[in-house]
TIZAPA-463479 format. One line per 3 residues: number of its first residue (from 1); their letters; for each residue x, y, z of C-alpha. Coordinates in nm, 2 decimals, always signed. Each point is the difference from the previous one (the first is absolute). Example, Ala and Ser with C-alpha at 12.3 -4.5 7.8 and 13.67 -1.06 7.14 Angstrom:
2
1 = as = +1.23:-0.45:+0.78; +0.14:+0.34:-0.07 .
***
This chain:
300
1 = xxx = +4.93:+6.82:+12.60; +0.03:+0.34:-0.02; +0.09:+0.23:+0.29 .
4 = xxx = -0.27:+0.25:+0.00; -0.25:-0.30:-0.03; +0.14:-0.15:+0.35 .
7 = xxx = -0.03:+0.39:+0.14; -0.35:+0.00:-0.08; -0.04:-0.38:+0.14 .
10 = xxx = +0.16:+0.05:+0.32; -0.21:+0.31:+0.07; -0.30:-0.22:-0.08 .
13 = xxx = +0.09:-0.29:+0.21; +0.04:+0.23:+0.27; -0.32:+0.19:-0.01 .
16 = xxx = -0.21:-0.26:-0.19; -0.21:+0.29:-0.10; -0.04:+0.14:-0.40 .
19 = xxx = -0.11:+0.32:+0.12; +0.31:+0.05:+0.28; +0.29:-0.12:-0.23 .
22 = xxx = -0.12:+0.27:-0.26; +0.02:+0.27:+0.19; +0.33:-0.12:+0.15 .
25 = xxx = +0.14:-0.03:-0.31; -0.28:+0.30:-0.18; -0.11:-0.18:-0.25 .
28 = xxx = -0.37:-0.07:-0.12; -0.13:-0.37:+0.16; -0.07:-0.14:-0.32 .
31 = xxx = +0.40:+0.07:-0.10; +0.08:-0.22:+0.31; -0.26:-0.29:-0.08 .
34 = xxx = +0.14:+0.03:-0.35; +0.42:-0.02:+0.10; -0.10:-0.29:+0.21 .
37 = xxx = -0.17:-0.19:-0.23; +0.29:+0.07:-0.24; +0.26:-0.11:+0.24 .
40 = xxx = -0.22:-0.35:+0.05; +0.03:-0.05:-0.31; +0.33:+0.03:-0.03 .
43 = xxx = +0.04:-0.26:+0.28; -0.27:-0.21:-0.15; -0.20:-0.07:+0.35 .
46 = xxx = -0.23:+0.23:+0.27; +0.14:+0.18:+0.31; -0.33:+0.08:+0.13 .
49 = xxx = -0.31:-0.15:+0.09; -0.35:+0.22:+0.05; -0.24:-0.14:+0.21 .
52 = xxx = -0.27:+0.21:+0.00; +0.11:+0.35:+0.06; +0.34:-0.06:+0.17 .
55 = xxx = +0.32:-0.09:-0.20; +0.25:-0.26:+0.12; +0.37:-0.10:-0.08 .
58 = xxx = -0.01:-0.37:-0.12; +0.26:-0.19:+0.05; +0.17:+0.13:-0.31 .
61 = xxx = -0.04:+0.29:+0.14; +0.15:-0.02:+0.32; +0.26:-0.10:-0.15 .
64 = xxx = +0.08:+0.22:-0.21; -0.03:+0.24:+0.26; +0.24:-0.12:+0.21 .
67 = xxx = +0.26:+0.11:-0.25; -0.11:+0.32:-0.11; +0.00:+0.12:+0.35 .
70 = xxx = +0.39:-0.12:+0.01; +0.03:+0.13:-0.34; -0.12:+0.33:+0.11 .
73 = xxx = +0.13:+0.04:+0.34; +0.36:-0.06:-0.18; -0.06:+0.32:-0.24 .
76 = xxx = -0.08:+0.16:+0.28; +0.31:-0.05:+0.18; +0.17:+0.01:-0.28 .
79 = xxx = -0.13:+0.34:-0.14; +0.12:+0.09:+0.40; +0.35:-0.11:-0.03 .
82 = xxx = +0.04:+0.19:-0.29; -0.14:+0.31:+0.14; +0.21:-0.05:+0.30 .
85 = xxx = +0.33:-0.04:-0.17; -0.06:+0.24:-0.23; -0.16:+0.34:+0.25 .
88 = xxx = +0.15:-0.07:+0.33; +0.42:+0.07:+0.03; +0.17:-0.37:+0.07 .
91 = xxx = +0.18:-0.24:-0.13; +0.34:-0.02:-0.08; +0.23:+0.28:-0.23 .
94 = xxx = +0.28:-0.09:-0.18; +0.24:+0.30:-0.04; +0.32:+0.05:-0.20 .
97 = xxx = +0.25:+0.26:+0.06; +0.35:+0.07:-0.14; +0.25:+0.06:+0.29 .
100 = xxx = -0.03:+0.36:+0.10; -0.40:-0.02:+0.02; +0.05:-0.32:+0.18 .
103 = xxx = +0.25:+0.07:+0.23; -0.08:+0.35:+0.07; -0.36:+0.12:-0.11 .
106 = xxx = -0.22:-0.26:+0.05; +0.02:-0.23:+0.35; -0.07:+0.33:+0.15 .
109 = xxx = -0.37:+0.04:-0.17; -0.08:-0.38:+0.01; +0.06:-0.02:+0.37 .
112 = xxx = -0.26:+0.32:-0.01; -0.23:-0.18:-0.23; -0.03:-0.37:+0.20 .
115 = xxx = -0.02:+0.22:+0.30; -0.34:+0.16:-0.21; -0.13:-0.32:-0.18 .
118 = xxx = +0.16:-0.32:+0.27; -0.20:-0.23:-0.22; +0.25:+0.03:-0.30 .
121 = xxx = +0.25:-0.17:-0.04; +0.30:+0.20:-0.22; +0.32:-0.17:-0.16 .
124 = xxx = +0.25:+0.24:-0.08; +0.25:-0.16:-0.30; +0.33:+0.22:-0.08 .
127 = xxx = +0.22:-0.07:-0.27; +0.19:+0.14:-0.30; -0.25:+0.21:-0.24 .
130 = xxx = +0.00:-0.27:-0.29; -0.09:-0.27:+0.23; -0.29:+0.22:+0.14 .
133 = xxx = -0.13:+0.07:-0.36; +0.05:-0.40:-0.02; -0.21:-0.06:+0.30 .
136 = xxx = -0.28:+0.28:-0.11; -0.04:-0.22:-0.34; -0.04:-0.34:+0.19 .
139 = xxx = -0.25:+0.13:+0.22; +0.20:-0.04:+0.27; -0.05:+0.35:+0.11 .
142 = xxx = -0.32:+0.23:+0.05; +0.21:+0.29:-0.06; +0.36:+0.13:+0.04 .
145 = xxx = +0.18:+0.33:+0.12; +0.32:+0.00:-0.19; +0.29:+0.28:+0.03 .
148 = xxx = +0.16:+0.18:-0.34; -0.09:+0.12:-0.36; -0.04:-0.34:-0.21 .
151 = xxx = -0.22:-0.08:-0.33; -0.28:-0.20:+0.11; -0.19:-0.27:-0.19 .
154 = xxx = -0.26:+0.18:-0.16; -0.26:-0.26:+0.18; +0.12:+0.14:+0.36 .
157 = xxx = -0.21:+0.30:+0.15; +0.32:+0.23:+0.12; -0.12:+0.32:+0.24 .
160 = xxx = +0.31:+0.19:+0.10; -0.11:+0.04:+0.41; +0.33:+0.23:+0.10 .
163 = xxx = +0.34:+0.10:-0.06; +0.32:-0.05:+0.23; +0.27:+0.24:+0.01 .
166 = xxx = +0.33:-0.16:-0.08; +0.27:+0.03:+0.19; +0.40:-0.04:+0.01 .
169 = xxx = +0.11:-0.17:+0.32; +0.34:-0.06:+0.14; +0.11:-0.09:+0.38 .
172 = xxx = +0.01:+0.34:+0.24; +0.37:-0.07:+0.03; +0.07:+0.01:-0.41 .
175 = xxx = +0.21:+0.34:-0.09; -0.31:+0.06:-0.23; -0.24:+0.11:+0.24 .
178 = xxx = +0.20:+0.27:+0.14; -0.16:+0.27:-0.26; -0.34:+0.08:-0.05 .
181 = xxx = +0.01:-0.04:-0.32; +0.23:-0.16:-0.28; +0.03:+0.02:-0.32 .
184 = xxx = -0.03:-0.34:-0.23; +0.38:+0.00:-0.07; +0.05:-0.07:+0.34 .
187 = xxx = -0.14:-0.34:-0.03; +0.22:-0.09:-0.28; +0.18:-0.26:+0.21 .
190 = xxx = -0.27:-0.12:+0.19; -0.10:-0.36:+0.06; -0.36:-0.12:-0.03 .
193 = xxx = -0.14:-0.32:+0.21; -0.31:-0.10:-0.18; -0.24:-0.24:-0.04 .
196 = xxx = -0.01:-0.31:-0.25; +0.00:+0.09:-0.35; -0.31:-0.06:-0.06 .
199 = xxx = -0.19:+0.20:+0.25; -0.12:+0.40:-0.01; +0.23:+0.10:+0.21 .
202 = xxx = +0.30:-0.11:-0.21; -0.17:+0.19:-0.26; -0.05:+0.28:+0.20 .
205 = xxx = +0.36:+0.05:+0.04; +0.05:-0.09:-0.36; -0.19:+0.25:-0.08 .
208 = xxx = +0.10:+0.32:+0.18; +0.37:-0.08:-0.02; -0.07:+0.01:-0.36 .
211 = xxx = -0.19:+0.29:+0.01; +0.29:+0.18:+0.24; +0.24:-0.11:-0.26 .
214 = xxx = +0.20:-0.21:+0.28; +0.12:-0.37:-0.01; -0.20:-0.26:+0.11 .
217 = xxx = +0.27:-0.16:+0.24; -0.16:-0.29:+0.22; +0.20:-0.07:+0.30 .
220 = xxx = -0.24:-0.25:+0.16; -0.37:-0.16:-0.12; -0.21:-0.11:+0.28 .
223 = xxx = -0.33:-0.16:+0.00; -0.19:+0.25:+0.23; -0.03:+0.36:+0.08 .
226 = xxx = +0.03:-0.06:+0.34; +0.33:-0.16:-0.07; +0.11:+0.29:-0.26 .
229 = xxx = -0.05:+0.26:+0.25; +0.19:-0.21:+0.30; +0.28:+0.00:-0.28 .
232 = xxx = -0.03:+0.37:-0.03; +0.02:+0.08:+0.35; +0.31:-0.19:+0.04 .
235 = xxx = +0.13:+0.23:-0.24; +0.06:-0.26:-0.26; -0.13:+0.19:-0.28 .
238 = xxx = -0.34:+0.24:-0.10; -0.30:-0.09:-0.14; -0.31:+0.14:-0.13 .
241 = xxx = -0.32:-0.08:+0.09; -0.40:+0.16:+0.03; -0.01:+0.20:+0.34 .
244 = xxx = -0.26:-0.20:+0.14; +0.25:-0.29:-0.02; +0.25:+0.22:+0.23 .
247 = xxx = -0.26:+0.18:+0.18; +0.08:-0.15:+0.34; +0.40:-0.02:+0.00 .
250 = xxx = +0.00:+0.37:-0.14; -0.21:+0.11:+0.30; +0.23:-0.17:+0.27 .
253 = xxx = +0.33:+0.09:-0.18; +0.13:-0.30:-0.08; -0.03:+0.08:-0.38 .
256 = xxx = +0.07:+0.39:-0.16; -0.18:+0.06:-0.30; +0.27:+0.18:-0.30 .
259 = xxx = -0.17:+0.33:-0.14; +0.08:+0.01:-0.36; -0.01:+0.36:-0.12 .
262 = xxx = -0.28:+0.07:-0.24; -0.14:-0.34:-0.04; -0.30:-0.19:+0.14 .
265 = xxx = -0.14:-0.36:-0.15; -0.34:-0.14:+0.04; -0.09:-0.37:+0.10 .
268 = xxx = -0.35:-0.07:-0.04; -0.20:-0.30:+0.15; -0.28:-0.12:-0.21 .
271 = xxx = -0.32:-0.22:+0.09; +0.00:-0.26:-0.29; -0.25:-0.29:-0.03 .
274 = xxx = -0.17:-0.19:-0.30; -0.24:+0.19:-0.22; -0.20:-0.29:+0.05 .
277 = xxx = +0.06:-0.12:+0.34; -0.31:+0.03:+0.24; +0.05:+0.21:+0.26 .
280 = xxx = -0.17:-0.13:+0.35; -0.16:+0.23:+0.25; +0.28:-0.05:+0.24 .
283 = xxx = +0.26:+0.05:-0.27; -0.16:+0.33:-0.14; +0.00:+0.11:+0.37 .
286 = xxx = +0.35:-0.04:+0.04; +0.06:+0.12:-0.29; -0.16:+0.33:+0.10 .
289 = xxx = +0.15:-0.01:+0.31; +0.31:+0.00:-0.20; -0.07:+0.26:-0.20 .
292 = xxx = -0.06:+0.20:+0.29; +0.30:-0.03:+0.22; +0.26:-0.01:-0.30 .
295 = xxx = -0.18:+0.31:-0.15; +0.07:+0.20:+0.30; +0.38:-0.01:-0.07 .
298 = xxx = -0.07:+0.07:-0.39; +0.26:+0.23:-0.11; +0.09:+0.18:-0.34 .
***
C-alpha cells in the first residue's frame, strides 16, 4: 500500500464524496475514482459500497479506516515534533570549554542565557584542549570554546571569537613589582607554577619564556588556575596567564600584573565545532549570544 494511496482514502472515507475529496486534494474526480480503484486492486477486495447515490464504507472499509486515521494523525504529530524541536529554543546544550573560557568567560553568559531561554537546559564540560577536540569528534559536544593558537582537525569549524591580553603575574609583596616596568633579564631567575604539561597554559609559558629567551624553571604544577594564582599570591613563584583568568585578583590587589617593556602576547579563544555537526536552534542562539558578549572585549 502506498502512502499517497491511503491520503487519498482517508480523505474519501471521511467525506464519502468524489466530488469533495478532489477538490480537497485538487485533483480531477475521475483521478480519485481511478487511484481508488487502483489501490482495491492492490488489496484485492472493495472498501465501498454505492447504494443508489450515496457511498458507504464496508466493512473492509471501516477498517481500513481506522488505521489511516492513526496512521495520519501520527505524521501529523510527528511532522509537529519535528517542527517543535527544530524552530522553538529548548532542549539541552552540551558545551566544551578549555579552562580559561570555562572558568572565566563563560558561566557568566550561560547564567544570562537560561535566565533568557529557562527551557534549556546547558552542560558546560571543561577540560584540557585535546580532550575537548576528543569530545567534539564523539559527538559529545555541540560545540566548544577553547583558549590558545592550536592546528585544528581540518573537519572542525574554528572562528577565532576574541583575544586575551597576557599577562605576567607575581604576589604584590614580590621585589618585582616595585617598578613599572622591567626589562626580560629581570626574570632570569624567576620560578614558574604552571599547569599540567599537557594543557595551554603550560604551553603558554613555554612559549613566551622561549620567545623572552628565559629558562623555563617550574617551581610548582598545579591542577587549576585558581590554585596557580593562590600559589602566586603566597608569593611562591609567578605565573603567566590570559587577563581574563586574573581579571578579578588584579582588581582587588591580591595579584600585580609585571609590565614587560616592549612586549605584548595575544591569547585567542576560538568557537570550534564539527563541520558537520547540526547545530540546534537553542545552540545557534547561544552561540550568538556568545559571540556577542565575547566580541565586546575583542582586542588586537
Amino acid at each position: 500500500m502506498e502512502l499517497h494511496y491511503l491520503k487519498l482514502f482517508n480523505i474519501m472515507a471521511a467525506e464519502l464524496n468524489f466530488s469533495k475529496t478532489a477538490d480537497t486534494l485538487y485533483i480531477s474526480q475521475p483521478a480519485v475514482s481511478m487511484q481508488i480503484k487502483k489501490l482495491e486492486q492492490d488489496l484485492g477486495f472493495k472498501l465501498f459500497d454505492k447504494v443508489g447515490k450515496n457511498l458507504y464504507l464496508n466493512e473492509n472499509g471501516k477498517l481500513l479506516y481506522k488505521y489511516t486515521k492513526q496512521i495520519f494523525s501520527l505524521i501529523e504529530e510527528a511532522e509537529t515534533k519535528l517542527y517543535i524541536q527544530n524552530n522553538t529554543v529548548r532542549g539541552s546544550i552540551n558545551i566544551g570549554a578549555s579552562n580559561t573560557p570555562g572558568n572565566y568567560i563563560l558561566p557568566q553568559i550561560l547564567g544570562e542565557f537560561k535566565a533568557m531561554y529557562p527551557e534549556v537546559d546547558t552542560n558546560l564540560h571543561i577540560a584540557n584542549t585535546h580532550e575537548i577536540e576528543r569530545m567534539i569528534f564523539s559527538n559529545e559536544l555541540d560545540f566548544a570554546v577553547n583558549g590558545g593558537d592550536i592546528p585544528y582537525n581540518n573537519q572542525v569549524y574554528v572562528e577565532e571569537l576574541a583575544t586575551d591580553d597576557v599577562v605576567f603575574v607575581a604576589a604584590p609583596s614580590n621585589s618585582l613589582t616595585k617598578s613599572e616596568f622591567i626589562e626580560p633579564v629581570q626574570l632570569i631567575n624567576a620560578k614558574y607554577i604552571t599547569h599540567e604539561r599537557n594543557s595551554q597554559l603550560y604551553k603558554l609559558v613555554e612559549d613566551i619564556t622561549g620567545e623572552l629567551g628565559l629558562p623555563f624553571s617550574i617551581t610548582m604544577v598545579l591542577g587549576s588556575i585558581d590554585a596557580i594564582k593562590q600559589a602566586v599570591s603566597s608569593n611562591l613563584g609567578i605565573t603567566i596567564v590570559p587577563k581574563s583568568a586574573a581579571r578579578i585578583e588584579l582588581g582587588y590587589g591580591f595579584l600585580k600584573q609585571l609590565k614587560i617593556r616592549d612586549w605584548y602576547w595575544k591569547y585567542p579563544y576560538n568557537l570550534i565545532y564539527h563541520k558537520k555537526k547540526n547545530i540546534t536552534p537553542a545552540a545557534a542562539k547561544l552561540i550568538e549570544l556568545i559571540r556577542e558578549r565575547v566580541g565586546k572585549n575583542k582586542k588586537g
